[in-house]
KEVO-903889 format. One record per residue (C-alpha): y negated, z negated, x negated; residue in one letter. Coordinates in pm, whole numbers, padded with zeros to 5 digits, always signed. Each point is the difference from the previous one (the first is absolute). Layout:
<atoms>
YZXA/...
</atoms>
This chain:
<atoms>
+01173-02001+00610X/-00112-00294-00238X/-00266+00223-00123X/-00131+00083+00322X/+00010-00387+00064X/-00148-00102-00298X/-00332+00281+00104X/-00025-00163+00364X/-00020-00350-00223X/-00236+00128-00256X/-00220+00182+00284X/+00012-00332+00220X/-00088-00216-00291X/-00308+00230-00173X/-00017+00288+00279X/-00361+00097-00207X/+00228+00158-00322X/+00217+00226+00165X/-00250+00178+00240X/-00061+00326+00031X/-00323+00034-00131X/+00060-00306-00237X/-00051-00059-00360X/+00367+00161-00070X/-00128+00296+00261X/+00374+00023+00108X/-00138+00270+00275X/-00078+00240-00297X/+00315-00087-00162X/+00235+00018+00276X/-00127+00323+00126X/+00117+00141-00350X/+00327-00195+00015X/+00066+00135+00378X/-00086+00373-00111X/+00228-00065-00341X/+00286-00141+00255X/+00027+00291+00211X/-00025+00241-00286X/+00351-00124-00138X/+00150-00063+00352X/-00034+00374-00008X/+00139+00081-00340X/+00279-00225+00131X/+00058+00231+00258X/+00343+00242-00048X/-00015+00381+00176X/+00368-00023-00005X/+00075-00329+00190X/-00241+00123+00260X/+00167+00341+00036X/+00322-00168+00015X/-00098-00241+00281X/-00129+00247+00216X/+00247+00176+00210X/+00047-00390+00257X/-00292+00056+00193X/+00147-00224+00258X/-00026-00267-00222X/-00347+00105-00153X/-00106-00014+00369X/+00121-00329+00063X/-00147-00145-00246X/-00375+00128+00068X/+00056-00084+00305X/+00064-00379-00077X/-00266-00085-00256X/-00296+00221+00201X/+00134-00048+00384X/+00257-00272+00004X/-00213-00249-00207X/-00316+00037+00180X/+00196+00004+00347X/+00115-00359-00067X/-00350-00139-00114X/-00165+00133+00314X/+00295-00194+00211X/-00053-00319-00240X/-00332+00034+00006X/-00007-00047+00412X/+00247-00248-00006X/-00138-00244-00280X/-00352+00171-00142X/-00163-00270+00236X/+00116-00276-00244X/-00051+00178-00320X/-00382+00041-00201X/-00134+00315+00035X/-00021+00071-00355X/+00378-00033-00044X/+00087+00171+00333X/-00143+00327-00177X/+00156-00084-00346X/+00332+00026+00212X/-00107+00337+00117X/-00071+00145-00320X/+00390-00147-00147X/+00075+00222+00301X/-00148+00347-00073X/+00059-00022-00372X/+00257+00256-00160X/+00400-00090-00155X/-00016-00123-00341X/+00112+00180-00251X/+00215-00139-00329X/+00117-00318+00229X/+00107+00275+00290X/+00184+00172-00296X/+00166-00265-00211X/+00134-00178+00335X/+00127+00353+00079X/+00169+00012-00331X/+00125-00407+00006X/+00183+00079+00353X/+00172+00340-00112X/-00207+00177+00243X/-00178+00396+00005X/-00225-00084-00312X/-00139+00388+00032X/-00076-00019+00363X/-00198-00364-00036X/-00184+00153-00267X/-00125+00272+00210X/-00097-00242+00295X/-00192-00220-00176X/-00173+00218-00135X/-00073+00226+00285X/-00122-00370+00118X/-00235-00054-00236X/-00146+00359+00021X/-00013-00036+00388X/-00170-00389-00032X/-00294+00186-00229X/-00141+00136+00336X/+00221-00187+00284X/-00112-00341-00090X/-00345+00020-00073X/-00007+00237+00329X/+00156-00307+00226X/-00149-00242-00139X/-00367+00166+00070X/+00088+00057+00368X/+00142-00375+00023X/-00320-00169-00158X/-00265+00238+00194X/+00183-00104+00268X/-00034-00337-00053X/-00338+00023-00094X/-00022+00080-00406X/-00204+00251-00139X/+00244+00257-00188X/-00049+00389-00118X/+00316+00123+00092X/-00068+00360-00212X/-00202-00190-00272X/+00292-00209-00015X/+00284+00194-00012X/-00192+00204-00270X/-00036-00319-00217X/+00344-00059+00000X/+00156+00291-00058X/-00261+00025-00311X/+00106-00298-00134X/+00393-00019+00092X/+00116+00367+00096X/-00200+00166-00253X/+00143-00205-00310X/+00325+00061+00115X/+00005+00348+00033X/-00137+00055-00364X/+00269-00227-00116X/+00292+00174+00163X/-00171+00364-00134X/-00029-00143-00314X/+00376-00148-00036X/+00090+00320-00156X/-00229-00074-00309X/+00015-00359-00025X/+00413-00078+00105X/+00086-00123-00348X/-00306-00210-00043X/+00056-00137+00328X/+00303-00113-00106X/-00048-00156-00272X/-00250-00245+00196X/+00162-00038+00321X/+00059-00379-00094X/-00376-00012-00054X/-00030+00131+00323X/+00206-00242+00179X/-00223-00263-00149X/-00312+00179+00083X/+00070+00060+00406X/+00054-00333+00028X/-00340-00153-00190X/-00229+00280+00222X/+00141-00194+00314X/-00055-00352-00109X/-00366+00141-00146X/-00044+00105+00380X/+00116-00284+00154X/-00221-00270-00211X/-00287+00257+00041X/+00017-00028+00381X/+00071-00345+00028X/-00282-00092-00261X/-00282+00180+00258X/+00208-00117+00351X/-00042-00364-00188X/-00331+00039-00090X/-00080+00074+00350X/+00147-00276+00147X/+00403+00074+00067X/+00128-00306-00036X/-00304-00212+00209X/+00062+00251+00256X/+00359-00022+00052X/+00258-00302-00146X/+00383-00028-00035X/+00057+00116+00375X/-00062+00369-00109X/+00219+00015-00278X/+00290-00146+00218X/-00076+00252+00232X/-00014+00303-00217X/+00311-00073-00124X/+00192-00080+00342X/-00161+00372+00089X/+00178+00123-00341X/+00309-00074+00143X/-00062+00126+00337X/-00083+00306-00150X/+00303+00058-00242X/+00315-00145+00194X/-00074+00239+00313X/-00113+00282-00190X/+00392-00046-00218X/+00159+00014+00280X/-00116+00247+00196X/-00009+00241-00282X/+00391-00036-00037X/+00090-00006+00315X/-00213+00353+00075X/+00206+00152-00303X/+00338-00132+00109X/-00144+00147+00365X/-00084+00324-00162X/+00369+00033-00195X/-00123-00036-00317X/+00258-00056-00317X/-00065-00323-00179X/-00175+00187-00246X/-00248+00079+00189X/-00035-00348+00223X/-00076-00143-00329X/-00284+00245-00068X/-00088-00086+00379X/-00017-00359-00022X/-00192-00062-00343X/-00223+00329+00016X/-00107-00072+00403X/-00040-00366-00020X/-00188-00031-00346X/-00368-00043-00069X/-00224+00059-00300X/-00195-00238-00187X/-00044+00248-00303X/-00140+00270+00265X/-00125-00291+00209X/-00243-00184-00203X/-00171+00281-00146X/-00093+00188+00321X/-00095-00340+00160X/-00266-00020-00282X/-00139+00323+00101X/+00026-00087+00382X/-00084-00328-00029X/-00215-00048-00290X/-00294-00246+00028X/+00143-00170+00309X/-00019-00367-00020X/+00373+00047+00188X/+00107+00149-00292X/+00258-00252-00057X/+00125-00044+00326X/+00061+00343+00054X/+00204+00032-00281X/+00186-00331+00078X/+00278+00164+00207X/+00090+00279-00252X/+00053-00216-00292X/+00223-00231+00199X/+00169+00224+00137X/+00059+00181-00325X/+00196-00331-00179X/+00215-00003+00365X/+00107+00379+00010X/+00071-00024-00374X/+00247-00334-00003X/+00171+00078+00393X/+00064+00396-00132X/+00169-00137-00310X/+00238-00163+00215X/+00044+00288+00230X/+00059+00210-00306X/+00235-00255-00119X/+00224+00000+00302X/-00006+00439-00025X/+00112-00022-00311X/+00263-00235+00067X/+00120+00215+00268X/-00008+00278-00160X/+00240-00125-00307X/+00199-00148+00234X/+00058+00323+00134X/+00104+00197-00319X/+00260-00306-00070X/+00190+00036+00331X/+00012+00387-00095X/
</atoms>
């Protein structure tokens, strides 16, 4: 989170370094990092824990069902009741937090934290994020040509699933070959998602900046983006746990429920936005909602997965 901060600073400050087609041609380079990024989310991947999730369809359906129906169910209703008050630009950056898939390692290591179905949220998230290669750049090419943007939706869905779904399948293939050296530089790894986003996010910024984000728009939106964060991730909670204590579900799988259905990617997120929104002086707005929304899934979860856990060893005491 600091580093993302510190690349909205830097961008604000000298927007003319980190642009796209700047001296530091972080386009080029963040192209390769994206490709690189999905290539070891895929040698990440296990065969087993997906084969082991897959038997609770009821929960696997659920959970599709809340991050591709749910999600962008509740931004149409906020979007009648409040869009009127909010900028355009942001309005839509809402809409794409909406169609985006699950994350993946946070969706996981919550899972894990709250003593929940680790094997079933592995599957789900990433059945998301396979799903989100063509759902989301699908939605959000109907959306915009409906509200008057020019977008390929073929030509689109074809550049993303080139540049995400296509580095990700060679890396799972390839896991066979590569496990042990994978290992060996999974910390490197860790270290190496993270920098990609933060590349991304001072990249956009930098050419949103340069094109006049900040003249355009002044504290107001930032206030607002983040009161629409909330809005987006208390109801969404909620509703997800209370559909999986509806449906009968064991905690176990309520857990899986609540962090897989409610969750949002930024490591998904801000790559596909630079292929769907690359070059648009909105740049930066659009991605506004995702990466606050990101820090507030992330800290309110770790609670949640707190209290489960609590629960949970509460539970094998009394017994």
């Amino acid at each position: 989170m600091i580093a993302m901060v510190g690349a909205v600073v830097l961008a604000s400050v000298v927007p003319q370094w980190g642009r796209s087609e700047g001296a530091l041609h972080l386009g080029r380079v963040t192209d390769i990092g994206v490709f690189m990024l999905f290539f070891l989310h895929g040698m990440g991947l296990s065969t087993d824990s997906l084969k082991s999730g897959a038997t609770r369809w009821r929960l696997h359906v659920l959970v599709q069902a809340s991050t591709y129906v749910l999600f962008p169910l509740w931004w149409a209703a906020l979007s009648a009741l409040l869009g009127r008050w909010v900028p355009h630009d942001l309005l839509m950056g809402f809409f794409y937090l909406a169609v985006l898939p699950s994350t993946v390692s946070s969706s996981v290591a919550m899972t894990a934290l709250a003593r929940g179905h680790v094997a079933a949220a592995v599957l789900n998230a990433t059945l998301s994020t396979l799903l989100g290669v063509f759902l989301t750049p699908l939605l959000v090419s109907l959306v915009m040509q409906g509200q008057g943007h020019d977008l390929d939706v073929g030509h689109t869905m074809a550049k993303v699933a080139q540049m995400l779904l296509l580095p990700f399948v060679a890396g799972h293939l390839l896991r066979p070959l590569l496990l042990s050296w994978f290992t060996r530089i999974k910390p490197v790894t860790n270290v190496f998602d993270r920098a990609v986003i933060v590349l991304l996010v001072w990249s956009a910024f930098s050419d949103s900046v340069a094109d006049g984000l900040w003249t355009r728009h002044g504290p107001l939106l930032l206030a607002q983006a983040i009161l629409g964060a909330v809005l987006f991730l208390a109801p969404m909670l909620w509703v997800t746990r209370r559909l999986a204590r509806a449906m009968g579900f064991e905690v176990e799988d309520e857990i899986v429920a609540v962090f897989c259905g409610s969750k949002k990617t930024l490591a998904s997120g801000m790559p596909m936005a630079k292929l769907l929104f690359g070059g648009s002086a909105a740049m930066g707005v659009l991605i506004l909602p995702i990466m606050l929304y990101h820090q507030l899934q992330l800290f309110v979860c770790a609670v949640m997965a707190r209290r489960y856990a609590a629960r949970a060893a509460k539970s094998v005491v009394r017994a």
